[in-house]
C-alpha atoms as one frame of an Amber mdcrd trajectory, in Angstrom:
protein
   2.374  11.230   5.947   5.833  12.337   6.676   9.196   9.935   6.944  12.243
   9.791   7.920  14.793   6.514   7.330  18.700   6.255   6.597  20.523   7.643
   3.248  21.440   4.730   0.759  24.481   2.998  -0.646  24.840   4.300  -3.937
  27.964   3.131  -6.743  27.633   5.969  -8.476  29.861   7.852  -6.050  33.912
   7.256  -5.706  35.968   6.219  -3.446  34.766   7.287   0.317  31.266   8.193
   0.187  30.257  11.857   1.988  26.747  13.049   2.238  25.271  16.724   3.559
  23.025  14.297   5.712  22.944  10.884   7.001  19.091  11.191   6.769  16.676
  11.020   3.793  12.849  11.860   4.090   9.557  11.053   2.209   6.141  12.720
   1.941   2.921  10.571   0.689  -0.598  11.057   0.337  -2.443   7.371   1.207
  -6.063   7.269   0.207  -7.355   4.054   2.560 -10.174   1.975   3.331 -10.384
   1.591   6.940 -12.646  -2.092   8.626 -11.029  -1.184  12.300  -9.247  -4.268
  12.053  -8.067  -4.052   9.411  -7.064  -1.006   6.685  -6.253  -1.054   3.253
  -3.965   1.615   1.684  -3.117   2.913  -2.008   0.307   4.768  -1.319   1.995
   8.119  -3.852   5.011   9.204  -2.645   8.256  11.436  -3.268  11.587  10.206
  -1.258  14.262  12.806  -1.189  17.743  11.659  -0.699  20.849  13.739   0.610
  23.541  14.621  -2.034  26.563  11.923  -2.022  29.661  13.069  -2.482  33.300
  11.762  -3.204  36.560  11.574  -4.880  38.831   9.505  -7.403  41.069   9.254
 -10.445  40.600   7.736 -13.892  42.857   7.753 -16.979  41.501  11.403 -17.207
  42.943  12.518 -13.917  41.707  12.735 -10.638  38.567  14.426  -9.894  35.619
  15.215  -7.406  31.772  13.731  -7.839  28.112  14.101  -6.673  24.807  12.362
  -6.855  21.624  13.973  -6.399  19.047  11.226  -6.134  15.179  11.477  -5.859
  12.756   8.992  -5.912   8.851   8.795  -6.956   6.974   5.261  -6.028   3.277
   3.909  -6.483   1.626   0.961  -4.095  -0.367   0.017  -1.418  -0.042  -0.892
   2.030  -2.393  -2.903   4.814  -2.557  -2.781   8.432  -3.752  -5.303  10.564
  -4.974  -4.175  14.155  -5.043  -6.716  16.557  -5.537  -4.425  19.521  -8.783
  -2.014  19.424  -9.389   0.159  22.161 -13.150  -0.194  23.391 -14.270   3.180
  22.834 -12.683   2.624  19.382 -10.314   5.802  20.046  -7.093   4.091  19.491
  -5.336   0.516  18.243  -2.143  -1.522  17.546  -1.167  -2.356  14.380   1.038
  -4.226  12.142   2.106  -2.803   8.458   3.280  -4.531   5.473   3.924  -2.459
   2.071   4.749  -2.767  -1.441   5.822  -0.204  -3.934   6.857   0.347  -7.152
   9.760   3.091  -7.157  11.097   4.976  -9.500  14.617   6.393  -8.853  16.768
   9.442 -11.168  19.903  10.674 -10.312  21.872  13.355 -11.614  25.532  12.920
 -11.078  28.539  15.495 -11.537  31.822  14.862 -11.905  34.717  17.921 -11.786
  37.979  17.024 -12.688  40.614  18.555 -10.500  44.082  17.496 -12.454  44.592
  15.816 -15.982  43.557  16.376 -19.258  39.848  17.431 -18.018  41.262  19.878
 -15.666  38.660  22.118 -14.522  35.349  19.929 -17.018  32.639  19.018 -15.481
  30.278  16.362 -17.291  26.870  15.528 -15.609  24.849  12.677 -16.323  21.321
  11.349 -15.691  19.873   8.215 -14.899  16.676   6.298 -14.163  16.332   2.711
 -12.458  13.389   1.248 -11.121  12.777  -1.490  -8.081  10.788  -2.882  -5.595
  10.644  -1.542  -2.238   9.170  -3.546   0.408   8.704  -2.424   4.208   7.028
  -3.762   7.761   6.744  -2.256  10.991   4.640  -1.356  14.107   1.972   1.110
  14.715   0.084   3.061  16.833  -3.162   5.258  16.244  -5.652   7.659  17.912
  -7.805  10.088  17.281  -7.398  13.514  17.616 -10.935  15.808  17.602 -13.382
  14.859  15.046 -12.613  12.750  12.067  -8.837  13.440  12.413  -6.739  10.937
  14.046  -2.287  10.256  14.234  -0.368   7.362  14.093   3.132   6.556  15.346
   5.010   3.775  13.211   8.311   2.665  12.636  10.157  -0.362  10.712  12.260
  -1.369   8.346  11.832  -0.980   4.327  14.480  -2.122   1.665  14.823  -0.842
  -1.818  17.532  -2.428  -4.261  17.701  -0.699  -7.925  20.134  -3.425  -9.661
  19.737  -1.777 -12.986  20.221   2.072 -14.524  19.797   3.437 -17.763  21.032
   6.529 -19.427  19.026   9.515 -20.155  21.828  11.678 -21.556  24.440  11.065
 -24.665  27.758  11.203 -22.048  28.190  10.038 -19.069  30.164  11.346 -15.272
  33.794  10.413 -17.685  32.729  12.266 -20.350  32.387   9.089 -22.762  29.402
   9.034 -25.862  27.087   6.511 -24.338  23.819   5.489 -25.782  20.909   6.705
 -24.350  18.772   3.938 -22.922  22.001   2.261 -22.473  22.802   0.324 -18.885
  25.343   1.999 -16.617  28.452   0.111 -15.754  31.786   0.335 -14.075  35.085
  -0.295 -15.059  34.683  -4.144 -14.636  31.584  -4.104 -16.793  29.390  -4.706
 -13.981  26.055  -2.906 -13.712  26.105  -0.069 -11.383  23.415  -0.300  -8.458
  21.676   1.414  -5.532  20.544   0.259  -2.254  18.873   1.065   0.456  17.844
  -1.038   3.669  16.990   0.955   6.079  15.121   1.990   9.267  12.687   3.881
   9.514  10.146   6.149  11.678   7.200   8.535  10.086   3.978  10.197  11.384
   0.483  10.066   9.497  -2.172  12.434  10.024  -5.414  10.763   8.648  -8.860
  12.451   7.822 -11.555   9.869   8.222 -14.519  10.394   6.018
Protein backbone atom coordinates (compact mmCIF):
# COMPACT_ATOMS: atom_id res chain seq x y z
CA UNK A 1 0.00 0.00 0.00
CA UNK A 2 1.03 3.44 -0.91
CA UNK A 3 -0.04 6.94 1.02
CA UNK A 4 -0.14 10.13 0.81
CA UNK A 5 -1.40 12.71 3.87
CA UNK A 6 -0.19 16.33 4.99
CA UNK A 7 3.49 17.19 6.47
CA UNK A 8 3.42 17.70 10.37
CA UNK A 9 3.89 20.44 12.92
CA UNK A 10 7.15 19.90 14.26
CA UNK A 11 8.99 22.34 17.36
CA UNK A 12 12.06 21.39 16.45
CA UNK A 13 12.17 23.99 13.69
CA UNK A 14 12.44 28.04 14.34
CA UNK A 15 10.62 30.65 13.78
CA UNK A 16 8.48 30.30 10.31
CA UNK A 17 8.40 26.81 9.35
CA UNK A 18 9.44 25.99 5.36
CA UNK A 19 9.29 22.57 3.93
CA UNK A 20 10.57 21.18 0.21
CA UNK A 21 6.90 19.70 0.25
CA UNK A 22 3.66 20.19 1.84
CA UNK A 23 3.16 16.38 1.34
CA UNK A 24 4.56 13.34 3.22
CA UNK A 25 4.07 9.65 1.98
CA UNK A 26 4.08 6.07 3.48
CA UNK A 27 4.64 2.57 2.07
CA UNK A 28 3.31 -0.68 4.12
CA UNK A 29 3.10 -4.21 3.61
CA UNK A 30 -0.44 -5.51 5.48
CA UNK A 31 -0.63 -9.24 5.83
CA UNK A 32 -4.76 -9.69 6.41
CA UNK A 33 -7.35 -12.08 7.08
CA UNK A 34 -10.16 -11.39 4.88
CA UNK A 35 -14.36 -12.89 6.15
CA UNK A 36 -15.92 -10.52 3.17
CA UNK A 37 -17.46 -8.62 5.77
CA UNK A 38 -15.22 -8.13 7.55
CA UNK A 39 -11.02 -8.04 7.31
CA UNK A 40 -8.49 -8.07 9.77
CA UNK A 41 -5.06 -6.43 9.16
CA UNK A 42 -1.42 -6.59 10.82
CA UNK A 43 0.14 -3.25 9.39
CA UNK A 44 4.57 -2.48 8.88
CA UNK A 45 5.16 0.65 7.61
CA UNK A 46 7.85 3.47 6.78
CA UNK A 47 6.36 7.27 6.67
CA UNK A 48 8.70 9.68 5.04
CA UNK A 49 8.35 13.25 5.93
CA UNK A 50 9.57 16.42 3.88
CA UNK A 51 12.61 18.32 5.34
CA UNK A 52 11.43 21.45 7.63
CA UNK A 53 13.23 24.25 7.46
CA UNK A 54 13.65 27.70 9.30
CA UNK A 55 15.42 30.47 10.94
CA UNK A 56 16.26 32.22 14.41
CA UNK A 57 18.70 33.68 16.92
CA UNK A 58 19.94 32.51 20.31
CA UNK A 59 22.60 33.96 22.65
CA UNK A 60 24.95 32.31 20.01
CA UNK A 61 23.76 34.41 17.12
CA UNK A 62 21.36 33.99 14.60
CA UNK A 63 21.30 31.00 12.51
CA UNK A 64 19.45 28.68 9.92
CA UNK A 65 17.87 24.97 10.86
CA UNK A 66 16.49 21.67 9.39
CA UNK A 67 14.69 18.56 10.40
CA UNK A 68 14.76 15.47 8.57
CA UNK A 69 12.11 13.24 10.09
CA UNK A 70 11.23 9.55 9.29
CA UNK A 71 9.01 7.38 10.85
CA UNK A 72 8.72 3.36 11.27
CA UNK A 73 5.24 2.03 12.99
CA UNK A 74 3.80 -1.55 13.86
CA UNK A 75 -0.25 -2.36 14.19
CA UNK A 76 -3.20 -3.57 12.83
CA UNK A 77 -6.14 -2.36 11.17
CA UNK A 78 -9.97 -3.82 10.47
CA UNK A 79 -12.43 -3.12 7.91
CA UNK A 80 -15.91 -3.58 8.15
CA UNK A 81 -17.90 -3.99 4.75
CA UNK A 82 -21.32 -3.29 4.95
CA UNK A 83 -21.91 -3.23 1.22
CA UNK A 84 -20.92 -6.57 -0.82
CA UNK A 85 -21.46 -6.67 -4.33
CA UNK A 86 -23.40 -9.99 -5.33
CA UNK A 87 -20.96 -11.46 -7.52
CA UNK A 88 -18.59 -10.71 -4.59
CA UNK A 89 -16.34 -8.50 -7.08
CA UNK A 90 -16.40 -5.38 -5.10
CA UNK A 91 -17.59 -3.71 -1.47
CA UNK A 92 -17.79 -0.63 0.84
CA UNK A 93 -15.95 -0.38 3.71
CA UNK A 94 -15.18 1.35 6.83
CA UNK A 95 -11.42 1.40 8.43
CA UNK A 96 -10.27 1.95 11.84
CA UNK A 97 -6.35 1.60 12.73
CA UNK A 98 -3.94 1.58 15.43
CA UNK A 99 -0.22 1.83 15.39
CA UNK A 100 2.62 2.02 17.30
CA UNK A 101 5.16 4.62 15.64
CA UNK A 102 8.38 5.21 16.02
CA UNK A 103 9.69 8.67 14.94
CA UNK A 104 13.87 9.97 14.55
CA UNK A 105 14.82 13.11 13.43
CA UNK A 106 18.00 14.51 12.59
CA UNK A 107 18.16 18.21 12.95
CA UNK A 108 20.91 20.82 11.73
CA UNK A 109 21.47 23.95 12.81
CA UNK A 110 24.14 26.55 10.84
CA UNK A 111 24.88 29.56 12.47
CA UNK A 112 25.01 32.52 10.16
CA UNK A 113 26.41 35.49 12.65
CA UNK A 114 27.82 35.27 16.32
CA UNK A 115 30.24 33.44 18.03
CA UNK A 116 29.27 30.07 16.01
CA UNK A 117 29.64 31.81 12.79
CA UNK A 118 29.80 29.40 10.10
CA UNK A 119 29.28 25.76 13.01
CA UNK A 120 26.98 23.58 12.32
CA UNK A 121 25.89 21.06 15.22
CA UNK A 122 23.38 18.22 14.29
CA UNK A 123 21.47 16.31 16.62
CA UNK A 124 19.33 13.15 16.75
CA UNK A 125 16.31 12.17 18.32
CA UNK A 126 13.77 9.40 18.85
CA UNK A 127 10.05 9.74 20.25
CA UNK A 128 7.46 7.33 20.08
CA UNK A 129 3.34 7.67 19.92
CA UNK A 130 0.22 6.44 19.02
CA UNK A 131 -1.22 7.01 15.75
CA UNK A 132 -4.76 6.36 15.23
CA UNK A 133 -6.73 6.74 11.78
CA UNK A 134 -10.48 6.07 10.15
CA UNK A 135 -11.75 6.45 6.83
CA UNK A 136 -13.77 5.10 3.82
CA UNK A 137 -13.10 2.47 1.32
CA UNK A 138 -13.65 1.01 -1.74
CA UNK A 139 -12.47 -2.44 -3.30
CA UNK A 140 -12.54 -4.63 -6.45
CA UNK A 141 -10.92 -7.05 -8.02
CA UNK A 142 -8.71 -6.84 -10.69
CA UNK A 143 -7.93 -10.44 -12.73
CA UNK A 144 -7.36 -13.35 -10.58
CA UNK A 145 -6.57 -13.16 -6.94
CA UNK A 146 -5.48 -9.47 -7.25
CA UNK A 147 -7.86 -6.86 -6.32
CA UNK A 148 -7.46 -2.45 -5.45
CA UNK A 149 -8.91 -0.41 -3.05
CA UNK A 150 -9.54 3.34 -2.92
CA UNK A 151 -9.55 4.85 0.75
CA UNK A 152 -9.17 7.99 2.32
CA UNK A 153 -9.50 9.55 6.03
CA UNK A 154 -8.07 11.09 8.60
CA UNK A 155 -5.12 9.69 11.01
CA UNK A 156 -3.46 11.70 13.94
CA UNK A 157 -0.10 11.10 15.42
CA UNK A 158 1.12 13.26 18.54
CA UNK A 159 4.88 12.41 19.79
CA UNK A 160 4.76 14.56 23.22
CA UNK A 161 8.10 13.25 24.25
CA UNK A 162 11.92 13.06 22.56
CA UNK A 163 15.00 11.77 23.72
CA UNK A 164 18.55 12.34 22.76
CA UNK A 165 20.65 10.00 20.86
CA UNK A 166 23.73 12.21 20.56
CA UNK A 167 26.05 14.04 23.41
CA UNK A 168 25.08 17.87 21.91
CA UNK A 169 22.31 19.09 20.77
CA UNK A 170 21.02 21.81 17.46
CA UNK A 171 22.87 24.81 20.19
CA UNK A 172 25.75 23.01 20.54
CA UNK A 173 25.17 22.34 24.44
CA UNK A 174 26.60 18.71 26.26
CA UNK A 175 23.30 17.02 26.79
CA UNK A 176 22.86 13.59 28.14
CA UNK A 177 22.05 11.02 25.96
CA UNK A 178 18.69 9.51 26.76
CA UNK A 179 17.95 12.87 28.03
CA UNK A 180 14.32 14.65 27.08
CA UNK A 181 14.47 17.52 24.61
CA UNK A 182 13.27 20.88 25.74
CA UNK A 183 13.01 24.49 24.81
CA UNK A 184 14.01 27.50 26.30
CA UNK A 185 10.98 27.50 28.76
CA UNK A 186 11.81 23.98 29.85
CA UNK A 187 8.96 22.58 28.13
CA UNK A 188 9.25 19.28 26.26
CA UNK A 189 9.60 19.67 22.63
CA UNK A 190 6.81 17.78 20.51
CA UNK A 191 5.56 16.67 17.08
CA UNK A 192 2.25 16.45 15.56
CA UNK A 193 0.55 15.42 12.95
CA UNK A 194 -3.35 15.35 12.17
CA UNK A 195 -3.85 14.95 8.99
CA UNK A 196 -5.77 13.83 5.86
CA UNK A 197 -5.19 11.39 4.05
CA UNK A 198 -5.71 9.28 0.65
CA UNK A 199 -3.63 5.87 -0.32
CA UNK A 200 -4.11 2.93 -2.77
CA UNK A 201 -3.68 -0.89 -1.78
CA UNK A 202 -3.02 -3.51 -4.15
CA UNK A 203 -3.94 -6.86 -2.37
CA UNK A 204 -2.99 -10.52 -3.42
CA UNK A 205 -5.64 -12.84 -2.12
CA UNK A 206 -4.42 -16.27 -1.33
Amino acid sequence: MAAIDNRPNTGFVAGNQTSTSNYSNSFAVEPFLDLVNVCFRLHAGWHFYPLASGAGSDSHGTFTESSDAGALEYGARILLAPLVAENMRSRFYFVLGVNDSTVKLKNSRKYTSGTMLNQVNVEQLSGSGTQLSGGLGFEFFLVQNYSLALEAGYSNLEVSTFHYGTSTDSSGATVSSGATATDGAGNNKGWHNYTPYGQIVLNLNL
